[in-house]
C-alpha positions in Angstrom: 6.5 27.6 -39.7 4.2 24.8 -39.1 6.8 22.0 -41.1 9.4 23.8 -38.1 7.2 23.1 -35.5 6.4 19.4 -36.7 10.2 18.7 -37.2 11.0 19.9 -33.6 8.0 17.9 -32.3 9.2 14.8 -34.2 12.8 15.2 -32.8 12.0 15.7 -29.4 10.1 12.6 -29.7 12.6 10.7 -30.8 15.3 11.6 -27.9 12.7 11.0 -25.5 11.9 7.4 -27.3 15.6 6.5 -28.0 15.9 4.6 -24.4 12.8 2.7 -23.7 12.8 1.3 -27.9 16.3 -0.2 -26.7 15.1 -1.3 -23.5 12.2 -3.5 -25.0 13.4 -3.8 -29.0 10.1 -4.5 -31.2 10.8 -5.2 -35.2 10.2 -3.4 -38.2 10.6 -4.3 -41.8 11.0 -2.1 -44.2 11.2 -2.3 -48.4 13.4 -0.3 -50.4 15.7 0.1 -47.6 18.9 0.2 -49.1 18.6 4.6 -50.1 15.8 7.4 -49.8 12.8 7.5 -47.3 13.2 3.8 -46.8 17.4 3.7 -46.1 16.3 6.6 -43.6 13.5 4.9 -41.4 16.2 2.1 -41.8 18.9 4.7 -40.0 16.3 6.2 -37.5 14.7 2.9 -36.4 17.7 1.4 -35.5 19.1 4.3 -33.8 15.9 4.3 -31.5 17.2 0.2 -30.7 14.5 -1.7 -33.2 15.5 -4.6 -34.9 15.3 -3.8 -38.6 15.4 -6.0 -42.1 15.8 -3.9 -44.0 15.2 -5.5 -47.6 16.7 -4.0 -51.3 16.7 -5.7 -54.5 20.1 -5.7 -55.8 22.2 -9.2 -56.3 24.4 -7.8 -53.2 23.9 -5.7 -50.5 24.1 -2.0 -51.2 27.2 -0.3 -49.2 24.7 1.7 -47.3 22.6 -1.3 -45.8 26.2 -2.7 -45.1 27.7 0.5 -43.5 24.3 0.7 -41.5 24.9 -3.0 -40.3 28.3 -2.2 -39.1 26.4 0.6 -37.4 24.2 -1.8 -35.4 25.7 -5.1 -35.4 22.5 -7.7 -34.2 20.2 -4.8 -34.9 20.2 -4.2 -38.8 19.6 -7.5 -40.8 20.0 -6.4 -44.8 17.6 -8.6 -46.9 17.5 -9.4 -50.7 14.0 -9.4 -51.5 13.0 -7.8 -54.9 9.1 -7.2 -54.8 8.1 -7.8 -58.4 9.4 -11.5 -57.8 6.7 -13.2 -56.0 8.7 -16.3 -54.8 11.4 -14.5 -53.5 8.8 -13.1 -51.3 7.4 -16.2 -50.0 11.4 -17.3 -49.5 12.4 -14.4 -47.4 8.6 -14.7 -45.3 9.5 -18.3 -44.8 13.1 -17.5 -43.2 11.4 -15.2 -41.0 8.3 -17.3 -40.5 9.1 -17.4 -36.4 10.0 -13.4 -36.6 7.2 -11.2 -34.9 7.2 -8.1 -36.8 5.7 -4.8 -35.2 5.7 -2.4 -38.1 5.8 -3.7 -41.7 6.0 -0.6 -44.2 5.7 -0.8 -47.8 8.4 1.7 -49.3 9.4 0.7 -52.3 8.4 1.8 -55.1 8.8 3.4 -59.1 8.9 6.8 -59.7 9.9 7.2 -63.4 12.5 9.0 -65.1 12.3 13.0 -63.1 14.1 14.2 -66.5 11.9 12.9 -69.1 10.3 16.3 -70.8 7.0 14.9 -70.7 7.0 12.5 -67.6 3.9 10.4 -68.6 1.8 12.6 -70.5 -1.5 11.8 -72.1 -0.6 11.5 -75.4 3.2 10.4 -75.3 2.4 7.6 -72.8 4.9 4.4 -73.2 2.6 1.7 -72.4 5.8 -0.3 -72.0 6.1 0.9 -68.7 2.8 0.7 -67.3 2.9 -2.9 -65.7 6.3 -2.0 -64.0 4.5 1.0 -62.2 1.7 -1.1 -61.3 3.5 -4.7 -60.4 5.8 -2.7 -57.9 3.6 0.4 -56.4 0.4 -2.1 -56.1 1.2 -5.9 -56.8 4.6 -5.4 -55.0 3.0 -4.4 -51.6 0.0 -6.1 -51.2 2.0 -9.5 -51.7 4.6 -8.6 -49.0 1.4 -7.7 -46.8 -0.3 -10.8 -47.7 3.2 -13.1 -47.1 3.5 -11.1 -43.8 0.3 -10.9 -42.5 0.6 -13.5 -39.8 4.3 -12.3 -38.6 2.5 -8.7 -38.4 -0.6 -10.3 -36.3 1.6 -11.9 -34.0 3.2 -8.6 -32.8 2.3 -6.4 -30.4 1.9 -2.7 -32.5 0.1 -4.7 -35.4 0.8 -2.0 -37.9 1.4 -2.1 -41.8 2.4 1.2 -43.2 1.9 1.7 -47.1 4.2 4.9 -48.2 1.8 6.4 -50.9 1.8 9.7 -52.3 -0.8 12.4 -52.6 -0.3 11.8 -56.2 -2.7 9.4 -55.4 -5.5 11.6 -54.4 -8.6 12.1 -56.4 -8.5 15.3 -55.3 -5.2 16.6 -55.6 -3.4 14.7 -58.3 -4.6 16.6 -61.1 -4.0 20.2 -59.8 -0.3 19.3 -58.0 1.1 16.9 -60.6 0.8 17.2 -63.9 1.4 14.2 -66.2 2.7 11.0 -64.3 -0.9 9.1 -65.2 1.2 5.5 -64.2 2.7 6.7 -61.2 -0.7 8.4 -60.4 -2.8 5.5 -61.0 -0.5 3.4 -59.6 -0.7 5.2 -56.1 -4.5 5.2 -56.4 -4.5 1.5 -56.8 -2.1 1.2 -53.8 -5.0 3.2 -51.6 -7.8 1.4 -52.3 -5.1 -2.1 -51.7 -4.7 -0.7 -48.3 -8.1 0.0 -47.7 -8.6 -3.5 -48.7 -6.3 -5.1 -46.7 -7.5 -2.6 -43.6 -11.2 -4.4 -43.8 -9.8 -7.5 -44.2 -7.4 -7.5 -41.4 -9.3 -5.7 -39.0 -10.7 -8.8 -37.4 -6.9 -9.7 -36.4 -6.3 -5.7 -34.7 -3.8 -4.8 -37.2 -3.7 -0.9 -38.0 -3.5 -0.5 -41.7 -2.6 3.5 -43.2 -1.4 4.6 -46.1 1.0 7.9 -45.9 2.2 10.1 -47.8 5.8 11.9 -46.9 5.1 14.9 -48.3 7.9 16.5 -50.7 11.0 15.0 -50.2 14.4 15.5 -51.5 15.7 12.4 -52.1 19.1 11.2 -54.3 17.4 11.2 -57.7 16.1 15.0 -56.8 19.3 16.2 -55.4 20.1 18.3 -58.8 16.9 19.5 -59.1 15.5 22.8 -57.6 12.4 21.6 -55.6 11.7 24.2 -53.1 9.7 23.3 -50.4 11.1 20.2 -50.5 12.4 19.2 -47.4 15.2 16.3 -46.3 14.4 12.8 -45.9 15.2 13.1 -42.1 12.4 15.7 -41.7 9.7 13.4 -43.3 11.2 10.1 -41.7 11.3 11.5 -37.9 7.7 12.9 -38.2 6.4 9.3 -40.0 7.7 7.6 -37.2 6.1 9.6 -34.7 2.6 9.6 -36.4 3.1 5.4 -36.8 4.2 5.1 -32.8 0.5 7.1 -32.2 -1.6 5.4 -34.8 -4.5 3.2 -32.7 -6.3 0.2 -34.7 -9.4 3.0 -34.7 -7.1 4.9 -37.7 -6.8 1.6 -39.6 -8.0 2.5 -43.2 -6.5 6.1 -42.9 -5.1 8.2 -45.5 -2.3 10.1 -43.7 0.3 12.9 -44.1 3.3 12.7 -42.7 2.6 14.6 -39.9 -0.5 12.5 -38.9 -3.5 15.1 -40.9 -6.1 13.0 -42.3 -5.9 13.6 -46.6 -8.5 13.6 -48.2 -9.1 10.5 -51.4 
């Protein structure tokens, strides 16, 4: 009942934003656009009239960043920008060195392989794969912070978003997640970056949150029975509500998607 009432709040938001967003268009950038949570702030963004760059790591744009650009021609701007390669970072930050950027959110990210029988178990742990979970959940983000701080400071909203994951929780990791130790650890890491980056940047009035989407069924968990899982539009519509509202006194804030204060 309450996810109902946060989706019909979200919605109704939306409508009522979709005209004055296209009337004065303000900038978002967004990681890990090209499918999942980040392809859908991509859609819902530019539907409310942002300009989006939408980045993706791919040699060529996906077909759905390219689809979404037809969509929105001078709106959506698809991006190759893979964040475990530091210089193409700084490449892309330089080409948009003179681009203000009101909402920078830090989406992508590593999962792991959903059909492994023991997805990172204590015990069974590839160490193989631990610098990949922590180079793109934690070095991955706080470099494309870092590159675009000042295009961020320059804005009016002033907001990074960093898409974590109550995996990440002290609190609730252990009882809601078993196994996943990298991606866990990985998400913890990527809390205390953004509470780093929050004290550091507060000086400049950026607002700096980390949030977590809640359970969402996204392509990889589309032949899995998750239930209370709920679409990606659900989680999207109800982020970008709770970003629109977030004042630089929430910078530092560990979020849920429908603006609750988590606990660490």
């Amino acid at each position: 009942m309450r996810r109902m009432k946060v989706l019909a709040v979200a919605l109704g938001w939306l409508a009522s934003m979709t005209m004055a967003s296209q009337a004065q268009a303000a900038t978002v950038l967004i990681t890990g656009a090209n499918r999942g949570i980040g392809l859908e702030f991509a859609k819902q963004y530019a539907a409310l009239g942002w300009r989006v760059i939408a980045t993706y790591r791919s040699a060529a744009p996906p077909d759905s960043l390219t689809q979404l650009a037809a969509d929105y021609p001078g709106l959506v701007q698809p991006a190759r920008m893979d964040v475990l390669d530091l210089a193409m970072i700084d490449a892309v930050a330089g080409r948009y060195q003179d681009t203000t950027i009101d909402v920078l959110i830090n989406n992508a990210a590593v999962v792991g392989n959903l059909r492994d029988a023991k997805p990172q178990s204590f015990g069974t742990l590839d160490y193989e794969l631990f610098d990949t979970f922590m180079r793109t959940n934690v070095r991955g983000p706080l470099k494309v912070s870092e590159a675009f701080r000042s295009n961020v400071t320059a804005s009016e909203r002033k907001t990074i978003v960093m898409v974590t994951s109550l995996a990440g929780s002290f609190t609730a990791a252990s009882q809601n997640l078993p196994g996943r130790v990298f991606y866990k650890t990985s998400k913890a890491a990527l809390n205390m970056a953004m509470s780093s980056i929050a004290t550091a940047t507060k000086g400049d009035g950026l607002t700096v949150v980390a949030i977590h989407p809640g359970g969402v069924k996204v392509e990889k968990l589309q032949d899995f029975d998750v239930p209370g899982f709920m679409e990606p539009q659900e989680s999207v519509s109800s982020m970008i509500r709770v970003i629109s509202e977030l004042t630089p006194a929430q910078t530092g804030a560990f979020l849920n998607f429908d603006g609750e204060p988590l606990t660490w």
